[in-house]
C-alpha positions in Angstrom: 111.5 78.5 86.8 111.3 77.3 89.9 111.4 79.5 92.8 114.7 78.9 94.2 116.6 79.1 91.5 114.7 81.9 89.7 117.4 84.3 88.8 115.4 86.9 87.9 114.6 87.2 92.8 118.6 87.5 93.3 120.4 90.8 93.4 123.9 92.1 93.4 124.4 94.3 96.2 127.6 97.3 95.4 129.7 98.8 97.6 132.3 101.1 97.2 135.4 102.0 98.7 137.2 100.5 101.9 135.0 101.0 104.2 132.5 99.4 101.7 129.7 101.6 102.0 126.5 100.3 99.9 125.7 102.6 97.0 123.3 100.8 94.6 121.7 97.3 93.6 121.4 95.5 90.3 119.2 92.7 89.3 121.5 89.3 89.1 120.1 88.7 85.7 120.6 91.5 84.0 124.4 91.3 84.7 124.5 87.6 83.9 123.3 88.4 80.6 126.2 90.7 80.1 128.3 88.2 81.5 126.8 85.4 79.4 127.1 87.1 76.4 130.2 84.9 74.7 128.0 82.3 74.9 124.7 82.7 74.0 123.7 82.2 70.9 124.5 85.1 68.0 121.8 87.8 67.1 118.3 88.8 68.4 116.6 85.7 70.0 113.7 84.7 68.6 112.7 83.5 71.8 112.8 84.3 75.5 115.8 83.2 77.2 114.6 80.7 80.3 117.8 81.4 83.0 117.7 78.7 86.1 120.5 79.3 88.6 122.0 77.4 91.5 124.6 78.9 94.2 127.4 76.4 94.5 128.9 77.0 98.4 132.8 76.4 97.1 134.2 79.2 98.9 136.7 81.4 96.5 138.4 84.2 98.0 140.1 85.4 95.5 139.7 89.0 93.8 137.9 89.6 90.5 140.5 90.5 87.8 141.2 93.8 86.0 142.5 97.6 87.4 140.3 98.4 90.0 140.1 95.8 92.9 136.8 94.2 93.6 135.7 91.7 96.7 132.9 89.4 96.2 131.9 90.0 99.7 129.7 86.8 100.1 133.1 84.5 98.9 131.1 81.2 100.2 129.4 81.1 97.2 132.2 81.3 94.5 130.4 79.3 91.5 127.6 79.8 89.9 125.7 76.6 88.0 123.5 78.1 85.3 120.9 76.5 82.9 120.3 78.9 79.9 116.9 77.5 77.9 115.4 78.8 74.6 112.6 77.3 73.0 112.4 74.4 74.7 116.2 73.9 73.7 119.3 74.0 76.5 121.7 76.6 75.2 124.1 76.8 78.0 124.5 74.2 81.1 127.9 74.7 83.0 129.4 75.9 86.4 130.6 79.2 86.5 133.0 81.2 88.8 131.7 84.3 90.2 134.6 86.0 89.4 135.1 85.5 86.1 131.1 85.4 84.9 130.6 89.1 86.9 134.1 90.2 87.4 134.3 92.1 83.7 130.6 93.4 83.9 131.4 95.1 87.1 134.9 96.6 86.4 132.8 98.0 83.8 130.1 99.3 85.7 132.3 100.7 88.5 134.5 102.6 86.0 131.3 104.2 85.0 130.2 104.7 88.3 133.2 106.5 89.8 136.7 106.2 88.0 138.9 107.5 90.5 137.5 104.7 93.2 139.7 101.6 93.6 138.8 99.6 96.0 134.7 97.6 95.3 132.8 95.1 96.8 129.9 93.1 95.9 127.4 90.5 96.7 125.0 88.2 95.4 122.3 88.6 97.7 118.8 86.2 98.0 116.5 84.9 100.6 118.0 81.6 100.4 121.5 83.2 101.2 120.9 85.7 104.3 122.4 82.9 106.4 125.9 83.7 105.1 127.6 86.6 106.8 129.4 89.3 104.8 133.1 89.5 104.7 135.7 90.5 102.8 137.8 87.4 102.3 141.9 87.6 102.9 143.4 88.0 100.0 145.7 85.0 98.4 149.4 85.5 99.4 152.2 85.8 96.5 155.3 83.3 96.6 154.2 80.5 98.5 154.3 76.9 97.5 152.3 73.6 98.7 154.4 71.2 99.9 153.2 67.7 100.1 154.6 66.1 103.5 153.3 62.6 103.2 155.3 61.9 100.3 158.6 59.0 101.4 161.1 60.7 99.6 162.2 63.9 100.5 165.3 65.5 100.6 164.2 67.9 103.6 162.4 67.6 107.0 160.0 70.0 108.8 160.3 69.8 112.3 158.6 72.2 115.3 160.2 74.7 116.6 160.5 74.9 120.8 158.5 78.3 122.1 160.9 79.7 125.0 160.2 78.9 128.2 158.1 81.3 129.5 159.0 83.2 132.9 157.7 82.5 135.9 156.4 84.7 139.2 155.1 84.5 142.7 151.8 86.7 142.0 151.5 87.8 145.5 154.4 90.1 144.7 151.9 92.0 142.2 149.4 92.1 145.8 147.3 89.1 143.8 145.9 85.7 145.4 146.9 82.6 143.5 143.9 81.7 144.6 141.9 84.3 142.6 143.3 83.6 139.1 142.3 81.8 136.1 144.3 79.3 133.4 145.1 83.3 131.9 144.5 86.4 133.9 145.3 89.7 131.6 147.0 92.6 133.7 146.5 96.0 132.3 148.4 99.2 133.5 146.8 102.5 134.1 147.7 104.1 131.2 146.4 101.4 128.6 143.4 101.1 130.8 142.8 105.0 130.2 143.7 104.0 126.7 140.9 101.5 126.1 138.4 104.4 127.7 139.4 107.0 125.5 140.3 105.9 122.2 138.6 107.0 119.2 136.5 104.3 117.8 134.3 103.9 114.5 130.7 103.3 115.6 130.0 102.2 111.8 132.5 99.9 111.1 134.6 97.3 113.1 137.6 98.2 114.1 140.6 95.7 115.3 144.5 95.3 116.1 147.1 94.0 118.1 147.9 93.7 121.6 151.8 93.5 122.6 153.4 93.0 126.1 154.8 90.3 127.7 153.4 87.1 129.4 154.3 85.1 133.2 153.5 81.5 134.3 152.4 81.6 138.0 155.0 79.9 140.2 153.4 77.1 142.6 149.8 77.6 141.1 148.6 74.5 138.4 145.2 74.9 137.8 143.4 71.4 138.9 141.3 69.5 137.0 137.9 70.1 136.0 135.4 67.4 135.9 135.8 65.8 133.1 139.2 66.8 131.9 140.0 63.2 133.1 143.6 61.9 131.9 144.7 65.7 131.1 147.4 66.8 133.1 146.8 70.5 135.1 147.5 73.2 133.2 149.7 76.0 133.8 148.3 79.2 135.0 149.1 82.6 133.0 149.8 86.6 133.6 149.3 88.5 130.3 150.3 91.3 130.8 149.4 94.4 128.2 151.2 97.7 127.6 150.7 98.2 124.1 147.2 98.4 122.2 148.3 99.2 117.9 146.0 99.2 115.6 146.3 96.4 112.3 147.5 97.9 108.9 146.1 96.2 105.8 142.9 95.1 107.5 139.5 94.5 106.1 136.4 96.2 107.7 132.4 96.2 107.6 129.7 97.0 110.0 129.6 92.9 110.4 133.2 92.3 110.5 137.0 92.9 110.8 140.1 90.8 108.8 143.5 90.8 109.0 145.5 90.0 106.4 149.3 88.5 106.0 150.6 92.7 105.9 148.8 92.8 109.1 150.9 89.8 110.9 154.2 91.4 109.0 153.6 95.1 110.0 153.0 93.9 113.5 156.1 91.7 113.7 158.5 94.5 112.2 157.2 97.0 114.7 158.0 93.9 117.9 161.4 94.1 116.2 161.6 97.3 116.1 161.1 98.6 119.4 164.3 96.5 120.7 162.0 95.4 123.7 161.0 92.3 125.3 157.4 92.2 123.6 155.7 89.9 122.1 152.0 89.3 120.7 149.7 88.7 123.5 146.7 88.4 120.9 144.6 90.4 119.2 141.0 93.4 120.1 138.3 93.9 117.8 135.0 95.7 118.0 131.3 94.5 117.9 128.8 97.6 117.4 126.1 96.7 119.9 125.4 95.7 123.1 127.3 92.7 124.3 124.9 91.9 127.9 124.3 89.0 126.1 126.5 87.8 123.4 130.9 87.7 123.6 132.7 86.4 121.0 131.2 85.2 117.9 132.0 82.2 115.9 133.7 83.3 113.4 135.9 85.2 116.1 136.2 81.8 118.0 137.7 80.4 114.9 139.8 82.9 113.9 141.5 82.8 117.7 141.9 79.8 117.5 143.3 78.8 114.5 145.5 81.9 114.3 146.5 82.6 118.2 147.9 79.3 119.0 149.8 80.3 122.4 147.5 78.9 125.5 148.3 82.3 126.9 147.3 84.8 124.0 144.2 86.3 124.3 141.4 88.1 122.2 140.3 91.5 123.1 136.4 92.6 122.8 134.8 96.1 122.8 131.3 96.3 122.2 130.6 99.8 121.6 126.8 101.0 122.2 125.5 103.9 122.6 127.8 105.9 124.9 128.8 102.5 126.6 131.9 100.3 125.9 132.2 96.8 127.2 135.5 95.4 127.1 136.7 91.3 127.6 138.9 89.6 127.0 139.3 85.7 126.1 141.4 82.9 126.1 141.7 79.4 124.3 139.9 76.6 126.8 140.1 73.4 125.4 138.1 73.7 121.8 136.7 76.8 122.6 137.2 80.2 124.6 136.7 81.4 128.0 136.7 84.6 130.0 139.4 86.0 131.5 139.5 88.2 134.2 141.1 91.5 134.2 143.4 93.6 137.1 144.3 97.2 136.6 147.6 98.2 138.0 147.3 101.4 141.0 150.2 103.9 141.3 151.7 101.7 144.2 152.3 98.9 141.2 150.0 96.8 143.0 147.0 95.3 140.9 142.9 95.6 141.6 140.4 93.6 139.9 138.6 96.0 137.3 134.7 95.5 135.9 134.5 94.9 132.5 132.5 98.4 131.6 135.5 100.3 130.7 134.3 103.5 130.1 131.7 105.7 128.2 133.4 105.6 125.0 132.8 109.3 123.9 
């Protein structure tokens, strides 16, 4: 074999439960065998079986079948391509998904390893893979449809819906200078201020949610070009303004990573409805679980802000937890990335102060 595809180096990683806590490894191989089984050839071989593997990077994020539900946690690689030889002789040369070649081995082994466990996740782990981050994928949504929009005849038309115009104020009436803010300034009151200091956090996974208030477009105050920006019109300058923090339902969580899912978005949007206010989503907050000196957002955070917050003015929350310290930011879309945004805490008089972004000791 040769050395990156020997099978026989990979292993499958187990963890159980949902805050996927690793219990146990198996060799890749030895499950493959089981998985395999159907269709190797019938009998004893004669002859050792010679197993070449290749990871095919088609993503597939959807669960392994049968009662209990199991997340391949490295979903990038979703197919498996495996050359079975005995003999000299090719017995088996296809593509496989990872689902379906390991999915019925490992309901099997995780009924055997705890029956009353639900909830699994796996990963096929090698040297050539620890470039791909764990995650626990979102799962696929029931009832939805492709529609094919390029198609001439159509007896229907999408068309974009107009966001309300958002409301505008002077901000020297909140005792800030114009001058002082950024494209999107987040204001946060006392109490969800204290909030942020003293709410319970994991320090072994990731934890994440919502954040709900209301948001103001600074009267008299574009923000000017930047070099560069050239033919791009000034942009309007934001107040988000914060009074609710609510953690997501139906989330996904690892030491590495947090996920919403579509029950997240729906949960959220019942409880805007709900409360008979004038809230809306200013964005989202996660956690990191280390020191953030010298890293923010990652990524796979840019990404998901992006392509999910889609409001200029909505923002993403950051609170890296370490040791007894918590450092909380907060970010906003800038172009095809994210910048900082400053924060201002309100005082008892109503008036606003510009608050550091240590927020606390976090015990």
């Amino acid at each position: 074999m040769s050395e990156e595809n020997r099978a026989g180096t990979a292993m499958v990683l187990l963890y159980k439960g949902t805050s996927f806590d690793l219990i146990g490894k198996m060799t890749l191989s030895s499950l493959m065998v089981e998985g395999l089984r159907r269709d190797l050839p019938d009998g004893e071989p004669d002859e050792p079986l010679i197993m070449h593997l290749r990871y095919v990077r088609r993503p597939d994020p959807r669960l392994v079948d049968g009662p209990r539900t199991i997340h391949n946690l490295r979903s990038q690689i979703g197919r498996l391509g495996v050359i079975v030889s005995q003999g000299g002789e090719t017995v088996i040369d296809r593509e496989y998904p990872v689902r379906e070649l390991l999915g019925p081995v490992l309901q099997h082994v995780v009924q055997q390893l705890d029956p009353d466990e639900q909830v699994w996740g796996f990963c096929i782990d090698h040297p050539s893979l620890s470039g791909l981050a764990l995650g626990r994928s979102t799962p696929e949504v029931e009832g939805t449809m492709d529609l094919n929009l390029r198609e001439s005849r159509r007896s229907f038309t999408v068309r974009k819906v107009a966001e309300p115009p958002v409301p505008g104020i002077d901000p020297a009436e909140l005792g800030i200078d114009a001058a002082d803010l950024g494209q999107v300034t987040v204001l946060l009151s006392e109490d969800i201020h204290g909030h942020l200091q003293e709410m319970k956090l994991s320090r072994r996974l990731e934890e994440g949610g919502f954040l709900l208030g209301k948001v103001l477009r600074v009267l008299g105050a574009e923000l000017p070009q930047r070099a560069g920006d050239d033919g791009e019109a000034p942009a309007d300058r934001y107040l988000v303004e914060i009074n609710e923090v609510t953690p997501a339902e139906h989330s996904g969580a690892g030491a590495l990573h947090f996920t919403f899912t579509g029950d997240s978005f729906r949960d959220v949007n019942q409880r805007i409805t709900a409360s008979g206010q004038d809230r809306q989503l200013m964005g989202w907050y996660h956690t990191h679980l280390f020191s953030g000196n010298d890293s923010g957002l990652s990524s796979i955070d840019v990404d998901l802000h992006l392509g999910t917050f889609r409001q200029p003015w909505q923002v993403a929350g950051l609170i890296n937890l370490s040791g007894d310290d918590r450092l909380l930011r907060f970010y906003a879309r800038s172009g095809d990335s994210v910048r900082e945004c400053e924060q201002w805490v309100k005082d008892d008089r109503g008036r606003y102060r510009l608050a550091r972004a240590v927020v606390g000791d976090g015990r």
